[in-house]
C-alpha positions as CSV (number, residue, x, y, z in Angstrom):
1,X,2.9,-9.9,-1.8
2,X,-0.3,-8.0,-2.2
3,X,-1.5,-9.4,-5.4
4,X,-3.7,-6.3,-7.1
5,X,-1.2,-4.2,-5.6
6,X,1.9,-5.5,-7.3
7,X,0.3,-6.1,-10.3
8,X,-0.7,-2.5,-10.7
9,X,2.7,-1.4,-9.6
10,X,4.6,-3.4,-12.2
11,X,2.4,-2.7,-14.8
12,X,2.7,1.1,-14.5
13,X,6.8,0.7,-13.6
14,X,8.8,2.0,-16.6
15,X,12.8,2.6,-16.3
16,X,12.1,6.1,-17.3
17,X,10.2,6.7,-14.1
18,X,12.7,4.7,-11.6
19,X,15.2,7.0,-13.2
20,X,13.5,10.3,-12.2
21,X,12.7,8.3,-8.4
22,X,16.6,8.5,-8.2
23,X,17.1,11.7,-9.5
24,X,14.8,13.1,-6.8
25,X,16.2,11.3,-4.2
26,X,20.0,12.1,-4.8
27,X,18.6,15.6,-5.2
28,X,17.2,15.8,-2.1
29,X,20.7,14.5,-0.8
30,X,22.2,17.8,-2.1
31,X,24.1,19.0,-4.6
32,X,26.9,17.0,-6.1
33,X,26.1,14.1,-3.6
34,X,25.2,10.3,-5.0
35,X,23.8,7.4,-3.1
36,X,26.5,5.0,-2.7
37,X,24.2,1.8,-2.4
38,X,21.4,0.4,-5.0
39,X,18.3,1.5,-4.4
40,X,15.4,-1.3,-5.6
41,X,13.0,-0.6,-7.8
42,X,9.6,-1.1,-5.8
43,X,8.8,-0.9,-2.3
44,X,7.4,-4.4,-0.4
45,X,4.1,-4.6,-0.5
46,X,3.0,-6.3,2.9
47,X,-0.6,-8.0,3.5
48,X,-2.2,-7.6,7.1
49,X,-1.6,-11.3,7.8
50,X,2.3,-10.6,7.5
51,X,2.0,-7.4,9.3
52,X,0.1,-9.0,12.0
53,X,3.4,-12.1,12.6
54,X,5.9,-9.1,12.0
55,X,4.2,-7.1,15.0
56,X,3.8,-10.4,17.3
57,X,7.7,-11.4,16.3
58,X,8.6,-7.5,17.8
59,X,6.7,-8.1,20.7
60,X,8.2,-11.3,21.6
61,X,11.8,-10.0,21.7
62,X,11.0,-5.6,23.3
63,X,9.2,-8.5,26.0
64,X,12.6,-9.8,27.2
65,X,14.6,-6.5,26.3
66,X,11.7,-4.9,28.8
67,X,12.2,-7.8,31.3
68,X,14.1,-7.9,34.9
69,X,16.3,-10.5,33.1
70,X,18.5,-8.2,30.1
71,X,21.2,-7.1,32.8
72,X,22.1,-10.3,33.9
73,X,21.9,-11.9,30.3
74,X,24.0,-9.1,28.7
75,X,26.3,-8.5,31.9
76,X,29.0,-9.6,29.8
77,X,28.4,-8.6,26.3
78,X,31.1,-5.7,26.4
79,X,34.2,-5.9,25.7
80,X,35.8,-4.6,29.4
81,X,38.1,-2.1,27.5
82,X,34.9,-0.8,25.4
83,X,33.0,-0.2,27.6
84,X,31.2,3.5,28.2
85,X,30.5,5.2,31.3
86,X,26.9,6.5,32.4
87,X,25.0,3.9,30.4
88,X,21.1,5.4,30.7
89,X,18.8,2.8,31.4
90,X,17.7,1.8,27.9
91,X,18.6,1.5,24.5
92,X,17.1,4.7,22.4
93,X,17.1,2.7,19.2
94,X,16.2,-0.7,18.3
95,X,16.7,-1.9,14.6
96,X,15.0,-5.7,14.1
97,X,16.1,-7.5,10.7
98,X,13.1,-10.5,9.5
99,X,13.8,-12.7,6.4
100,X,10.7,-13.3,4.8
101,X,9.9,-17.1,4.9
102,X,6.8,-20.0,4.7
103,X,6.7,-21.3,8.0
104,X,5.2,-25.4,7.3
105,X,1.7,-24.1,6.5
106,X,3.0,-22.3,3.4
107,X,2.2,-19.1,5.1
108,X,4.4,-16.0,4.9
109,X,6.2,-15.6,7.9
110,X,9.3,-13.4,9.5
111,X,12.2,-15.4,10.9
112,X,15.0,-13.2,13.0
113,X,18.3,-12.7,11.4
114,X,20.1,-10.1,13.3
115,X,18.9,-7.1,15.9
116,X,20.7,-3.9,16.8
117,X,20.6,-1.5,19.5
118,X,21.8,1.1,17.7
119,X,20.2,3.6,14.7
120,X,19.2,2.7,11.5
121,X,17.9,4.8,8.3
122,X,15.1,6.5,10.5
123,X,15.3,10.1,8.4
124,X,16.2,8.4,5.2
125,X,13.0,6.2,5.0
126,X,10.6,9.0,5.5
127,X,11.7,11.1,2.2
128,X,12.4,7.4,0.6
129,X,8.5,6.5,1.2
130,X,7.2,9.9,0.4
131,X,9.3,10.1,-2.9
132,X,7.8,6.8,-4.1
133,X,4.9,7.9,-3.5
134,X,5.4,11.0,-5.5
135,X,6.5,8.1,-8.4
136,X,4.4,5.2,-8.3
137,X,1.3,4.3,-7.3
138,X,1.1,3.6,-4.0
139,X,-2.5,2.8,-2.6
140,X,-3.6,5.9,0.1
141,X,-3.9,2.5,2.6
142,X,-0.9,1.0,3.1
143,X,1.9,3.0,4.7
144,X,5.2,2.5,6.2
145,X,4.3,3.4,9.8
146,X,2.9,1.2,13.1
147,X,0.8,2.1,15.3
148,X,-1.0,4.9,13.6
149,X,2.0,7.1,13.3
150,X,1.8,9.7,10.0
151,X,5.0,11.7,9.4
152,X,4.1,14.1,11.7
153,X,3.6,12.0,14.6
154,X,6.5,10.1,13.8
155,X,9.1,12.6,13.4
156,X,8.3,14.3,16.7
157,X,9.1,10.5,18.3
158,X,12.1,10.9,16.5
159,X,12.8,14.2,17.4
160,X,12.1,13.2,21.0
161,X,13.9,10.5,20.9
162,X,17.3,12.2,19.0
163,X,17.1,15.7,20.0
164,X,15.0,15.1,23.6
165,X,15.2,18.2,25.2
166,X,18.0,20.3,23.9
167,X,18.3,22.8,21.4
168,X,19.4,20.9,18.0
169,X,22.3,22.8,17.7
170,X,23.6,21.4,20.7
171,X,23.0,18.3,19.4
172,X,25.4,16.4,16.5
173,X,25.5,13.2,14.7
174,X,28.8,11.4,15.1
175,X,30.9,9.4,12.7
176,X,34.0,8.5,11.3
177,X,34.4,10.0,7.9
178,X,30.9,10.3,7.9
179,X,30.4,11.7,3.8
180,X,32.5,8.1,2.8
181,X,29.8,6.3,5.0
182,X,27.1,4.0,3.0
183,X,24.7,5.6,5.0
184,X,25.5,9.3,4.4
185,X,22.1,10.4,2.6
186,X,20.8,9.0,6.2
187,X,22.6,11.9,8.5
188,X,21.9,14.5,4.9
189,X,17.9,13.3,6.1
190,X,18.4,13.8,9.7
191,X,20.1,17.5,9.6
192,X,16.8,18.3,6.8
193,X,14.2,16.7,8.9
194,X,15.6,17.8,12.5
195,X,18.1,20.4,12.2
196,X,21.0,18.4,14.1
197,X,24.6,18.4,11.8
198,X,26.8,15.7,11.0
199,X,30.3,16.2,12.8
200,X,33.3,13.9,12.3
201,X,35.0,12.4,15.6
202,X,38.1,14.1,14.8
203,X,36.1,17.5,14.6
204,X,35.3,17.7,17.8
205,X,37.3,19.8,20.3
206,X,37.7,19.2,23.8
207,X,38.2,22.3,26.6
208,X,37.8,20.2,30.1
209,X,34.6,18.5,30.8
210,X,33.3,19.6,27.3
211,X,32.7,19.0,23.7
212,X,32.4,21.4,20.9
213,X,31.6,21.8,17.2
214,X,32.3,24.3,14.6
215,X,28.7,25.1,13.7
216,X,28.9,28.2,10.6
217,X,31.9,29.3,12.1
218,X,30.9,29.5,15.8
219,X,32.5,27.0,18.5
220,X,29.4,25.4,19.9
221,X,28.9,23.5,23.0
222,X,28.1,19.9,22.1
223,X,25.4,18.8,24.7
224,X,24.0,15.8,22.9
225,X,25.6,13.2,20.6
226,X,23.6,11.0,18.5
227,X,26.0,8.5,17.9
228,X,26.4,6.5,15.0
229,X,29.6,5.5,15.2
230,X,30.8,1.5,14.9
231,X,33.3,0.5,17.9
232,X,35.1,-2.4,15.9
233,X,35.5,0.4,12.9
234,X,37.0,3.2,14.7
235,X,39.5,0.4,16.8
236,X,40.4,-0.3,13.1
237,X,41.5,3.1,12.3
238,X,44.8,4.2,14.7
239,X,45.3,7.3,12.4
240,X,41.3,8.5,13.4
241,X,41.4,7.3,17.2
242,X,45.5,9.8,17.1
243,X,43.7,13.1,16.3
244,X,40.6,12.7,18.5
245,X,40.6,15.2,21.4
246,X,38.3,13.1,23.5
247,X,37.8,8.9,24.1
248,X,34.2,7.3,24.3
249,X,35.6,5.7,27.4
250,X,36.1,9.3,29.4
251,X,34.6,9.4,32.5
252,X,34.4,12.9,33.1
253,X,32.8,14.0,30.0
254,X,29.5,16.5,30.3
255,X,27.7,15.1,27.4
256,X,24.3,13.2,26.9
257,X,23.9,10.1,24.4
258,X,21.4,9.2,22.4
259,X,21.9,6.0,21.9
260,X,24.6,5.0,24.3
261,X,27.6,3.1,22.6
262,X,27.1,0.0,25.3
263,X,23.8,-0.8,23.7
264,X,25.4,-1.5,20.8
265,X,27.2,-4.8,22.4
266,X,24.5,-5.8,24.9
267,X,21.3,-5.7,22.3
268,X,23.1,-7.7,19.4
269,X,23.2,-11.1,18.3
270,X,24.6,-11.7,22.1
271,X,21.1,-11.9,22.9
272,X,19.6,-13.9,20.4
273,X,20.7,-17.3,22.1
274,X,18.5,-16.0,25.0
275,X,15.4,-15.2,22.9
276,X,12.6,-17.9,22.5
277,X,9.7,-17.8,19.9
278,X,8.2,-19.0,17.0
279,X,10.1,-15.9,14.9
280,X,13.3,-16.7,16.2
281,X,15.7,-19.4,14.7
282,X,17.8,-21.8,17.1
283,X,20.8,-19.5,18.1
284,X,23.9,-21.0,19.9
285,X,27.1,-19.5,21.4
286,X,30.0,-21.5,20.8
287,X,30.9,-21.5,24.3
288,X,27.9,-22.7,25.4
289,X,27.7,-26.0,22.4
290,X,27.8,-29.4,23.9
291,X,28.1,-31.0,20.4
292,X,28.9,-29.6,16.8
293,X,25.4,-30.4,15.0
294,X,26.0,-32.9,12.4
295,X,24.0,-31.0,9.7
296,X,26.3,-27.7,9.9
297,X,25.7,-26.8,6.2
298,X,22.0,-26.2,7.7
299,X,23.9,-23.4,10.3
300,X,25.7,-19.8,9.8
301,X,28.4,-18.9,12.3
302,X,28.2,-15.7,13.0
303,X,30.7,-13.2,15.2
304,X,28.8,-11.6,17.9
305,X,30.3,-8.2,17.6
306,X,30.7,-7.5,13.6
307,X,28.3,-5.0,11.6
308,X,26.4,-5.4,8.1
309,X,27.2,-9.1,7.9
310,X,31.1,-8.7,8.3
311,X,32.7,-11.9,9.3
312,X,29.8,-14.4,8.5
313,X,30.3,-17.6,7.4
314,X,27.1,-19.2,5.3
315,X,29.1,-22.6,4.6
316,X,29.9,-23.7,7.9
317,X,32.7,-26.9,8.1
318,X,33.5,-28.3,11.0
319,X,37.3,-27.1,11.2
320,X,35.4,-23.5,10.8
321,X,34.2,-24.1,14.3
322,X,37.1,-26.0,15.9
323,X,39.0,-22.9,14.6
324,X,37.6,-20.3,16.7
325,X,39.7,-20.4,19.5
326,X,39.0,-21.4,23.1
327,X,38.6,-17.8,24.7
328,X,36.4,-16.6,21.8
329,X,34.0,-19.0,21.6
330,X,31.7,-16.9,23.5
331,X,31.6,-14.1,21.5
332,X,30.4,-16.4,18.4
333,X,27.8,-18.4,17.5
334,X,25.8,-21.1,15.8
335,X,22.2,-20.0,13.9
336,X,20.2,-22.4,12.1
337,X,19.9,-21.0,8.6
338,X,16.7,-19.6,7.5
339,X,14.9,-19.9,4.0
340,X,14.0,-17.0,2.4
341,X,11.3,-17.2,0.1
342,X,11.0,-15.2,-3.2
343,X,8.0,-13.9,-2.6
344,X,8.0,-10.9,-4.3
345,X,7.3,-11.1,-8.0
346,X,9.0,-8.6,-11.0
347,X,7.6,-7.3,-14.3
348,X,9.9,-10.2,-16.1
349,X,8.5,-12.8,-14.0
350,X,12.0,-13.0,-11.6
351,X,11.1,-13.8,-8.3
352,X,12.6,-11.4,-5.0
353,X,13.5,-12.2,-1.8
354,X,12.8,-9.9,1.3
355,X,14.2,-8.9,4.1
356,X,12.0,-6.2,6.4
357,X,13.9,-4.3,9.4
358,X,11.5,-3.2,12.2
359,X,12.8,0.1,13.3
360,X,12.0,1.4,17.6
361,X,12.4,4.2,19.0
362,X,12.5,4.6,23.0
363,X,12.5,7.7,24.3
364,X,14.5,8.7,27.6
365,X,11.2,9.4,29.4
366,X,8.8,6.3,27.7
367,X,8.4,2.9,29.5
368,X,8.9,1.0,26.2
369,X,9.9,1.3,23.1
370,X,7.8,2.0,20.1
371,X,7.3,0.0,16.6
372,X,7.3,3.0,14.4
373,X,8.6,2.7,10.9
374,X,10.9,0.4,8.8
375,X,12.9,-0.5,6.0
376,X,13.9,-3.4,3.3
377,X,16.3,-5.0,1.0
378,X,15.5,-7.3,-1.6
379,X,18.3,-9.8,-3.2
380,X,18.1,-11.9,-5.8
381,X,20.8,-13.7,-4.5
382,X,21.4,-16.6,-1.7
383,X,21.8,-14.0,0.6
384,X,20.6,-10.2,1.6
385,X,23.7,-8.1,0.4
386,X,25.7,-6.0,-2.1
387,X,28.2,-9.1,-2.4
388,X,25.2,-11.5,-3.2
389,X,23.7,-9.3,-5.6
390,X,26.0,-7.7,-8.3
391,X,24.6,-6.5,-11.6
392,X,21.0,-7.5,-10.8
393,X,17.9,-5.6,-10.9
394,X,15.1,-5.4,-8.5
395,X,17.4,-5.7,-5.5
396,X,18.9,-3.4,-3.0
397,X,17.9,-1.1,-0.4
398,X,13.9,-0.3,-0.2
399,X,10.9,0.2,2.7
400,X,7.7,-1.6,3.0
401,X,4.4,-0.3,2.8
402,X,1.8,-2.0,4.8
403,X,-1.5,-3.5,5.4
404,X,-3.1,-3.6,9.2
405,X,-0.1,-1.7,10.8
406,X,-2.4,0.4,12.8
């Protein structure tokens, strides 16, 4: 999207040197350990102008997550038997997914798809950015951080945000099976960059009011969980939920969260019917749909509570509405489709599409939360997405470096 810069790039890109990028990066996942999804070949080059939309776009949608308003528009977003006691007062994490689009002026221009309020890559895309820099020429000016963060800064907001104020081996990051997880080499990041280990839910032994880990052989008092684990994936597995000692939903548990699970629900595509700007795309609940638009094949339907694009429909028919039924209709809806534009141009001459995710961090103590770093997936495709994007080249998971973040 830079012109010079991606010129330069592809001209001094050889498959020689993209296979040495992954070499180092699965090294520096540790021995024996692969990652398990395609990594692109080139970062996303972003000018200022872009940079300058995607930072307005963030600000539009932290204004009414920060406004008097969220409770009562996400009062119902949990589901009643999911929900978590002693919900802090904000999300820790906030993870913002833009298509890349030309709005009518032919200008480059971010378009919501989905937002989380839960984590994302935030170890992984600090070694990913420093290792293609260690690669490929990358100019000294363009970075992947806001707000003129550097990896220092940044990784004591992260370690702020994950770690807070406890010792980090009090602290553990928990998931199901986490070493089958796609995002694996993340928690490998977080346990090299902040010292906090990667437990399994059914790992974790309960004695009362409190949580412990095997940490090198010690029982250790679990005072902290930075949870990464997916509600609608562990309700899936009966044989996991059997041989956990505690549930999420225990009342008298003595143990902090970073990121509280009910986050999850009430910042999600529940909110994105609420949200009104010039970067978001008309969003409907079904519940809340006086009439089924005519032009539905301009429209995705989308569940409300489903992660990394599960249960998505891109060719909407009418029956596909009419289907969902009556008591569900509020926990799906109706997005006008946006256009991605393949903006992003290869050695061969294929054009790329791009999708950025804004990645916040918020702080227990902070008043806001904070644009700080991000990542990207490129798809040659019709969509972003493994599925959309088999046995291609120049698509899969990346980060953006940019111009004017500061």
């Amino acid at each position: 999207m830079i012109r010079d810069v991606r010129a330069a790039y592809n001209a001094a890109f050889t498959e020689e040197k993209y296979q040495a990028f992954l070499a180092d990066l699965n090294e520096q996942f540790g021995e024996g350990r692969t990652i398990v999804f395609r990594v692109a070949e080139t970062p996303v080059f972003v000018p200022a102008a872009l940079t300058a939309r995607l930072k307005q776009a963030v600000a539009d949608i932290v204004a009414v997550i920060t406004g008097p308003e969220l409770a009562r528009l996400t009062q119902d977003a949990i589901p009643p038997e999911l929900v978590v006691p002693h919900q802090d007062a904000h999300t820790q994490f906030l993870a913002i997914d833009f298509a890349v689009c030309k709005d009518e002026n032919g200008t480059l221009t971010p378009q919501l798809i989905e937002l989380q309020g839960f984590p994302s890559l935030f170890a992984y895309e600090v070694v990913l950015s420093e290792t293609f820099r260690r690669h490929f020429p990358i100019p000294d000016h363009l970075t992947p951080y806001f707000n003129g963060y550097d990896r220092a800064s940044y990784l004591d907001l992260l370690r702020r945000t994950v770690v807070a104020d406890e010792a980090p081996e009090s602290v553990v990051l928990l998931e199901v099976e986490p070493w089958q997880q796609g995002t694996a080499v993340d928690f490998a990041m977080t346990e090299l960059l902040l010292g906090v280990r990667t437990v399994d839910v059914t790992e974790v032994e309960r004695d009362g009011r409190h949580l412990y880990y095997q940490r090198d052989g010690v029982r250790t008092r679990i005072r902290r969980i930075y949870n990464r684990v997916i509600f609608d994936e562990l309700q899936q597995r009966p044989d996991v939920l059997e041989k956990m000692q505690f549930r999420f939903q225990d009342a008298d548990l003595d143990v902090k969260w970073a990121g509280h699970p009910n986050w999850f629900f009430r910042l999600s595509k529940y909110l994105m019917p609420h949200l009104r700007s010039a970067f978001v795309p008309q969003s409907t609940l079904l519940s809340e749909l006086r009439d089924v638009p005519a032009d539905l094949e301009n429209y995705v339907l989308k569940p409300l509570y489903s992660f990394s694009g599960a249960g998505v429909r891109f060719h909407v028919e009418r029956a596909d509405v009419d289907a969902v039924p009556a008591a569900e209709r509020g926990h799906w809806m109706l997005q006008r489709k946006v256009r991605y534009e393949p903006a992003l141009r290869t050695p061969d001459g294929d054009l790329v599409k791009a999708e950025l995710r804004m990645l916040l961090l918020w702080p227990e103590p902070d008043a806001a939360p904070t644009l700080c770093i991000n990542l990207a997936r490129l798809s040659k495709g019709e969509m972003i997405g493994v599925k959309f994007n088999k046995d291609k080249t120049w698509v899969g998971g990346t980060i953006a470096f940019l111009e004017g973040a500061e």
